[in-house]
N, C-alpha and C positions, 0 to 999 in steps of 0.2 A: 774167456777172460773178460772181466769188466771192462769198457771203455772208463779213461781217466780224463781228467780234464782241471791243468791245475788254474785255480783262479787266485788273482793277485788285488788285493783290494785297499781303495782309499777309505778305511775305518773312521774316518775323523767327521762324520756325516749321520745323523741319523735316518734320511732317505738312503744314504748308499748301501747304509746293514739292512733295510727294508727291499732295495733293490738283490742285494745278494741274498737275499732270502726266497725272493721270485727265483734266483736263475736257479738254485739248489732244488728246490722244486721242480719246475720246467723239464732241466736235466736229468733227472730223479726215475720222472714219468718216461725218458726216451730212454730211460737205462743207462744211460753215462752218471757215473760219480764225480764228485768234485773233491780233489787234494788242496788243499786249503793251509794258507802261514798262519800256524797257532793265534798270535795276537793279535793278530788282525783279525780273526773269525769268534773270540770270548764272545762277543757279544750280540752277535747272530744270532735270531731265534727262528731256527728252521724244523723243526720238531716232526714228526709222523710220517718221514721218508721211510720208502719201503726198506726190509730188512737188506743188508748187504749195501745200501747205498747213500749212510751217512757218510759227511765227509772225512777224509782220510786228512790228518794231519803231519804237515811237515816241516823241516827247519825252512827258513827263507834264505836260503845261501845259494852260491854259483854253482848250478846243474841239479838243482832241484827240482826240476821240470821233466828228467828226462823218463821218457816212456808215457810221459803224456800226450794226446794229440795235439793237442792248443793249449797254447798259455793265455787265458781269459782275462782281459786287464779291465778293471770296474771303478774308473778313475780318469785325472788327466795326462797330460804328457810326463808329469814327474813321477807317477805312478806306474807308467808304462817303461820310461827308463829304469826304473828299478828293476822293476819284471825282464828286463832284455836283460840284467845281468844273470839272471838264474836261468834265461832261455837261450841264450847268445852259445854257451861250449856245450851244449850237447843240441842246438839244431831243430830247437821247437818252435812254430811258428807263433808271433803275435797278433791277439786279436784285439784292438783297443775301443772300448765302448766309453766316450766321453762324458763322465760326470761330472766337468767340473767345467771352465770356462771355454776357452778359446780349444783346445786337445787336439791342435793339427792333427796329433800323431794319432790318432784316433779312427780307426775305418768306420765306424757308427756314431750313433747318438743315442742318448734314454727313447727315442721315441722310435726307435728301428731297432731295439733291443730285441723284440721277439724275431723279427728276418734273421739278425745276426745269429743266435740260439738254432733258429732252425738249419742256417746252415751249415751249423757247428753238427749237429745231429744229423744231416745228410751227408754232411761233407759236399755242401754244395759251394765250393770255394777255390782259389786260386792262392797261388803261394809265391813273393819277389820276393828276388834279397838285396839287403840294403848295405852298400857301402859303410866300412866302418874306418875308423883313423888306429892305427898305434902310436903309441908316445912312448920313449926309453928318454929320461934323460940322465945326465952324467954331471961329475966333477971332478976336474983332473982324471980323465977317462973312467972313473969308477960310476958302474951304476948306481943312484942314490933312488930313482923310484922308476914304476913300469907300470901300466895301467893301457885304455884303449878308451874311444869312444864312437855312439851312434851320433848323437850332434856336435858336439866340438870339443876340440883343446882350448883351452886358454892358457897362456901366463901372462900374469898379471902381477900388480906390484903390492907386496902386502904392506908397505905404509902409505899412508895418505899423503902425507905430505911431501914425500920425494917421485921425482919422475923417473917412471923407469926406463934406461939406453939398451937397446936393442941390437942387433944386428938380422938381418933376415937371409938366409941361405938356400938355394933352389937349385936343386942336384948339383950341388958341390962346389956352387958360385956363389959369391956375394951378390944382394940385389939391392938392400940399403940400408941404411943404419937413422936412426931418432931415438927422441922420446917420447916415450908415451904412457897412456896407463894401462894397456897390455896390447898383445898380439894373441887372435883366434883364426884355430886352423878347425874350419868345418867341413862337414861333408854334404852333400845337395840335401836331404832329409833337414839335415839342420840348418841349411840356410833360410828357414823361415825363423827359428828359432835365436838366438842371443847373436849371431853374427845378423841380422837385419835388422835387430835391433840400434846396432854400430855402425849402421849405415850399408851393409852387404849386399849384393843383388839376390833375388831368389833364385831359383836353379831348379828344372825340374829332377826329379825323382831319379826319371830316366836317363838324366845324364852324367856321366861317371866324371869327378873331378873332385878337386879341391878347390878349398876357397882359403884366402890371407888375407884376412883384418883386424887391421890397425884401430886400437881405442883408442879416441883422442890422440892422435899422434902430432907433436910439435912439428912439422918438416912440410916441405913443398909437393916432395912425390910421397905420402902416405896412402895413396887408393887402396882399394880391395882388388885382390887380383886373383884369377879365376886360371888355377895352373893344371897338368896332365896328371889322372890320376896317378900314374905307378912315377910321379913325380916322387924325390928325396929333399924332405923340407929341413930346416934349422934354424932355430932362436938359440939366440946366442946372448945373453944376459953378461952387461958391464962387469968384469973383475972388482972396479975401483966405484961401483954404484952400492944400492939397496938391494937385498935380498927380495926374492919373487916367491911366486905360487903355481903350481902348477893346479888346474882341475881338470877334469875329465866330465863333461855332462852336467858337471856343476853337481858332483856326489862324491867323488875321486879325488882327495887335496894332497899334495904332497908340499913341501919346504923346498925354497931352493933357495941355496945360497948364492951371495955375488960370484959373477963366471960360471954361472950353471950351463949347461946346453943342452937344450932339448929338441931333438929327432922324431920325426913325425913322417910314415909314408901311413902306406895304403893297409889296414887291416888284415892278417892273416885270416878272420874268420869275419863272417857277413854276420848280421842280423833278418830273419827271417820274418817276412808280415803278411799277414792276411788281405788278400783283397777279394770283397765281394759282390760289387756293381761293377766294376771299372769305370766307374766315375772319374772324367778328365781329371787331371791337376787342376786346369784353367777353372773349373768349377767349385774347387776345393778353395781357391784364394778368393772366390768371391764371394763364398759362404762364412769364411771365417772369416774375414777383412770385412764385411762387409763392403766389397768394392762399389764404387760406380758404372753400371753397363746400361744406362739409361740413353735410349737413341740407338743402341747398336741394332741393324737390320739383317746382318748376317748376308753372306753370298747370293747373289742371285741364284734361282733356279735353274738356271742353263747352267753354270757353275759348277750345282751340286750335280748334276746327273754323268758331267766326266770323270 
């Protein structure tokens, strides 16, 4: 039976159709074929692949992936959130090679491309699963929308010009009420992502929780607050305010009217990712952040040896 390998791509690049032209190839030669989203791949010119191992093409929908070994993501983080929605219900792992800026979400880079490949071809690789959020929200107890995410929920207020009144609920207690211009429920994966941008702490990877942040919120105690993952969260949107928004990943929109209330625990189903250095976190933020570690000497020697 063919190995498969679906790959997900940011078409919008004329190096990126150049690059997914290498991996077609590459993969061609180790005998894995590539399943490939039609319109994203028209314009690919991968031409003289052995017989039996042009690309297989397929819809771009949820569980498109499945029977693949890796979902090959050839893009940035928005590109790889896509991809989690067709790899997320049937369990395929992500592999994110970053073409595009910053790509936390990214295990590689264009210039580690061929390591990644190879270890896609030996299967020289490790497999974590990533904390995911549900969201059900309601009106007058009727569900109006349902969705999930790998980095965050938000609601947010869809006019500009009105503030929106909140209520915040934490297994079944009220914790406070303001205004603001939304409340984001992330998960540690996404606390590098739109909840840091809002002011959020980062969170590694490895640690299971949730995170609550407040946009711009009008009030005294609006912090970020870092609760137990199998925690039961709640927004609670003013009856007598403006209607809200709900997103999911920032791809997911739903309408919410004034007195919506939206429900947010722990994901029934993980997202699955590739790791193949195990490269610290602490390494990963100072690559992408470009941090400052100039002066650091690291432990002494006696130190490292207990």
């Amino acid at each position: 039976m063919t190995r498969e390998v679906l790959v997900v791509l940011h078409s919008g690049r004329a190096t990126n159709l150049r690059t997914a032209a290498a991996v077609a190839q590459r993969l061609a030669a180790s005998g894995v074929r590539l399943r490939v989203i039609g319109e994203e791949w028209a314009e690919v010119e991968c031409d003289g692949l052995p017989a039996g191992l042009t690309p297989r093409t397929v819809e771009g929908r949820p569980g498109c992936a499945e029977g693949a070994e890796v979902v090959l993501v050839l893009g940035g983080d928005g590109t790889l959130l896509r991809a989690a929605e067709m790899a997320r219900p049937v369990g395929v792992p992500l592999l994110g090679v970053n073409l595009g800026r910053v790509g936390f979400l990214a295990e590689a880079e264009q210039e580690s491309l061929n390591d990644a490949l190879d270890a896609v071809v030996e299967g020289g690789y490790s497999v974590e699963e990533r904390m995911t959020i549900d969201a059900v929200a309601r009106t007058n107890g009727d569900v109006v929308a349902r969705s999930w995410a790998l980095n965050e929920v938000t609601v947010e207020k869809s006019s500009r010009e009105r503030i929106l009144e909140v209520v915040l609920e934490v297994d079944a207690r009220p914790v406070s009420a303001f205004g603001c211009d939304g409340v984001l429920c992330a998960t540690p994966t996404g606390s590098t992502a739109y909840a840091f941008s809002a002011g959020g702490p980062l969170v590694w990877p490895q640690v299971e929780a949730m995170l609550l942040v407040p946009s711009n919120a009008h009030a005294l105690f609006a912090r970020p607050m870092v609760i137990a993952p199998d925690s039961e969260v709640a927004i609670e949107v003013d009856p007598g305010g403006p209607p809200a928004v709900l997103e999911c990943d920032g791809r997911r929109t739903f309408a919410l009217p004034p007195g919506a209330r939206v429900e947010l625990a722990r994901g029934g189903t993980s997202v699955r990712m590739v790791r193949l250095d195990g490269q610290p976190f602490a390494d990963r933020l100072v690559r992408k952040f470009d941090l400052p570690v100039r002066g650091w000497r690291g432990a002494p020697d006696a130190h490292r040896e207990r």
